[in-house]
C-alpha positions in Angstrom: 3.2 -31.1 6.5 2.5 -27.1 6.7 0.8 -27.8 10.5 4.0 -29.8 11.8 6.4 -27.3 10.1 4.7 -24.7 11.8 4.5 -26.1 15.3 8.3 -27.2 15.3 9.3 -23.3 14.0 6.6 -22.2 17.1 8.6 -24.5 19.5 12.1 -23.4 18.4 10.6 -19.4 18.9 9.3 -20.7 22.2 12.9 -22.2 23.2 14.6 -19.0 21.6 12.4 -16.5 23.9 13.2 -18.3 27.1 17.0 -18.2 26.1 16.7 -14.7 25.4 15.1 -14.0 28.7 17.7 -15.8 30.1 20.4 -14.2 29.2 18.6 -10.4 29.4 18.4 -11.4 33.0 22.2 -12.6 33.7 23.1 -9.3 31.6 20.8 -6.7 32.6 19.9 -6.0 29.2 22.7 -4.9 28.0 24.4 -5.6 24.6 26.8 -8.2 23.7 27.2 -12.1 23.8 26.1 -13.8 27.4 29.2 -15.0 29.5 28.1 -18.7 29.1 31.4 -19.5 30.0 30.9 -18.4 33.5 27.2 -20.6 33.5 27.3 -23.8 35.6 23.9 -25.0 35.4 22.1 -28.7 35.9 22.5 -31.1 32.4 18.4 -30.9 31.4 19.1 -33.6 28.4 19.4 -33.3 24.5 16.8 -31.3 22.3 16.8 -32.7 18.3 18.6 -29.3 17.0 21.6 -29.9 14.7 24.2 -27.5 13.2 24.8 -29.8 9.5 28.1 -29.1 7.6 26.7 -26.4 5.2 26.3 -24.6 8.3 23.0 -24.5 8.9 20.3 -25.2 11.8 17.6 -27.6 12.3 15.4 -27.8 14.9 13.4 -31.3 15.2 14.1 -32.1 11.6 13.0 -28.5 10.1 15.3 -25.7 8.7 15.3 -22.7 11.4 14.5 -20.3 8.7 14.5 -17.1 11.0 18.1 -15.5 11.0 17.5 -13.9 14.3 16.9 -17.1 15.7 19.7 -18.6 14.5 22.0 -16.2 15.8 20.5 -16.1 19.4 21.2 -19.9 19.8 24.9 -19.1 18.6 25.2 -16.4 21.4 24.5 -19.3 24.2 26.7 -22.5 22.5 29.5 -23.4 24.7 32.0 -26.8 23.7 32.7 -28.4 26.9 35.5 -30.6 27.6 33.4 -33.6 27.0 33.5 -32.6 23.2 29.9 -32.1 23.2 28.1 -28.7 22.1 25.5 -27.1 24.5 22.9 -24.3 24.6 23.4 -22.8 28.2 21.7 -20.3 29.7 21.7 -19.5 34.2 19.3 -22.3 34.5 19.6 -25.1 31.5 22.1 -27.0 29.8 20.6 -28.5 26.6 23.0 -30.9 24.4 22.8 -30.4 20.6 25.0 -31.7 17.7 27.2 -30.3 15.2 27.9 -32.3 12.1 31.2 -30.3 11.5 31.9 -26.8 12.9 29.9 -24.5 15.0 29.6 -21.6 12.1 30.6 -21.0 8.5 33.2 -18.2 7.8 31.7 -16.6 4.9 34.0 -13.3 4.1 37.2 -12.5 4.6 38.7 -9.4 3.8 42.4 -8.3 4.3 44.0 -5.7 5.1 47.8 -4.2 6.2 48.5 -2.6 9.7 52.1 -1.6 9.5 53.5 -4.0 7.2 51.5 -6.8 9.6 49.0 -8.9 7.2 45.6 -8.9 9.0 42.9 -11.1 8.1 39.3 -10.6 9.4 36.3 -13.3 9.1 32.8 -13.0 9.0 30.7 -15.8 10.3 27.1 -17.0 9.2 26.0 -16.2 12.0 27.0 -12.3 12.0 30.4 -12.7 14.3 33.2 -10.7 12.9 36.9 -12.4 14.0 40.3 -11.1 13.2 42.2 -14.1 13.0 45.4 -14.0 14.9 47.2 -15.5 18.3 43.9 -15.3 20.2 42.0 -16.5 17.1 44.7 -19.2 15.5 43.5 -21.0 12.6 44.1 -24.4 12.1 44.1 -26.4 8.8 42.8 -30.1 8.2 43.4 -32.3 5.2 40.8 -35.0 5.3 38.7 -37.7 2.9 39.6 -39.2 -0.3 39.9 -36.0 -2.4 42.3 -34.6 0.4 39.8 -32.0 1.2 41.8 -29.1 2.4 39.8 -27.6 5.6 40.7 -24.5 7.5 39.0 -23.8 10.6 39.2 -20.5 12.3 39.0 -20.5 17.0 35.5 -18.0 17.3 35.4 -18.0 21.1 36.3 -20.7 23.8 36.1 -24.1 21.8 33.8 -22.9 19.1 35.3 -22.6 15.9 34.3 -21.9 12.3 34.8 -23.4 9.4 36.1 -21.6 6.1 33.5 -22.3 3.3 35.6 -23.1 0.1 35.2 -20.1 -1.4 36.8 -18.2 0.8 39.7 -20.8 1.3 40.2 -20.0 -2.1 41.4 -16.8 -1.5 43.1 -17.6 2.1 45.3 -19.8 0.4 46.3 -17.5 -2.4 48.1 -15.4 0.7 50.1 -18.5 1.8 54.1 -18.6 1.3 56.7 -21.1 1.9 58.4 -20.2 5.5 60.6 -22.6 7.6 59.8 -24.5 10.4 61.4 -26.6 12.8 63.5 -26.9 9.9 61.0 -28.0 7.6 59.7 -26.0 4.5 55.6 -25.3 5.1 53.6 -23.5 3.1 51.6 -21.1 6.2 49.3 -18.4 6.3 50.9 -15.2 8.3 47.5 -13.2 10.3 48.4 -10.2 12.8 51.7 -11.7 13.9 51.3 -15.4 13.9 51.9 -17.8 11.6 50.2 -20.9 11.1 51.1 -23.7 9.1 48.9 -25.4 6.6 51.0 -28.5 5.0 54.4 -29.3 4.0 55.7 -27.4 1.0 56.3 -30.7 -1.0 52.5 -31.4 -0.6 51.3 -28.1 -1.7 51.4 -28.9 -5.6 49.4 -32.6 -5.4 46.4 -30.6 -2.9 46.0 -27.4 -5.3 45.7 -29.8 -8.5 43.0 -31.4 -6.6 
């Protein structure tokens, strides 16, 4: 119903104006993302929000419409070592799920620094990551289709997941390299190089 829709969107504003108080306080109102890694505050319980696999948010069963709310929530998420996904702030730690990855990389564009291939994402939620030693990608092969998945480090143990689309077009820059010995079709980003499957596989997952 319209009233309950509208209460639970009221409720998620409410929760998103005491986050953002939060953090203007720890910052003193200047710009950037809140240093929720440095946060140590008291477990307060879960709150019914979910990040699904499409990479989108719902707040007590309701789509969070509103992008700015969206991305303020992804400012304070933190992974701990627990494998669960928080919303932190100085004085809360609220548990939330994730159905797959934290965001959605959405673009990619590439471009060439010096001969060095560099390959720079764009999240759902507005982050912009160059993917690279500090942000490695890693590459899952999952399901009965063999679902090819590459998943890209955002910040601590956040990642995002490539949409398929845009693994489209990351895989169209892969080559064969060696190693350990062993032909792997990889993905080369500012440096690094990350392997996605051994070259013998590559022909049976793109005829998928």
């Amino acid at each position: 119903m319209a009233g309950d829709e509208d209460r639970r969107s009221g409720d998620a504003a409410d929760l998103a104006a005491m986050i953002a108080r939060a953090a203007e306080q720890t910052a003193g109102g200047k710009p950037g993302l809140p240093p929720v890694e440095r946060w140590n505050p008291a477990f307060c319980g879960d709150i019914d929000m979910e990040i699904k696999a499409d990479g989108q948010w719902f707040y007590m069963g309701t789509p969070i419409g509103r992008a700015p709310l969206v991305r303020l929530f992804s400012t304070v998420l933190r992974k701990d070592e627990d494998g669960k996904t928080y919303l932190v702030t100085p004085v809360e730690k609220l548990g939330i799920r994730v159905a797959d990855a934290h965001f959605l990389a959405v673009e990619m564009t590439v471009a060439d620094k010096d001969g060095v291939s560099v390959l720079t994402f764009r999240t759902n939620v507005g982050d912009v990551i160059e993917a690279g030693p500090e942000h490695p990608l890693r590459f899952v092969i999952e399901g009965e289709q063999s679902q090819l998945k590459p998943y890209l480090a955002v910040r601590g143990r956040l990642e995002a997941l490539v949409s398929r689309a845009v693994t489209y077009d990351l895989m169209a820059l892969g080559e064969v390299v060696e190693i350990d010995g062993e032909a792997m079709f990889a993905i080369r980003a500012s440096g690094a190089c990350f392997p996605v499957l051994p070259a013998a596989d590559l022909e049976g997952l793109l005829n998928d």
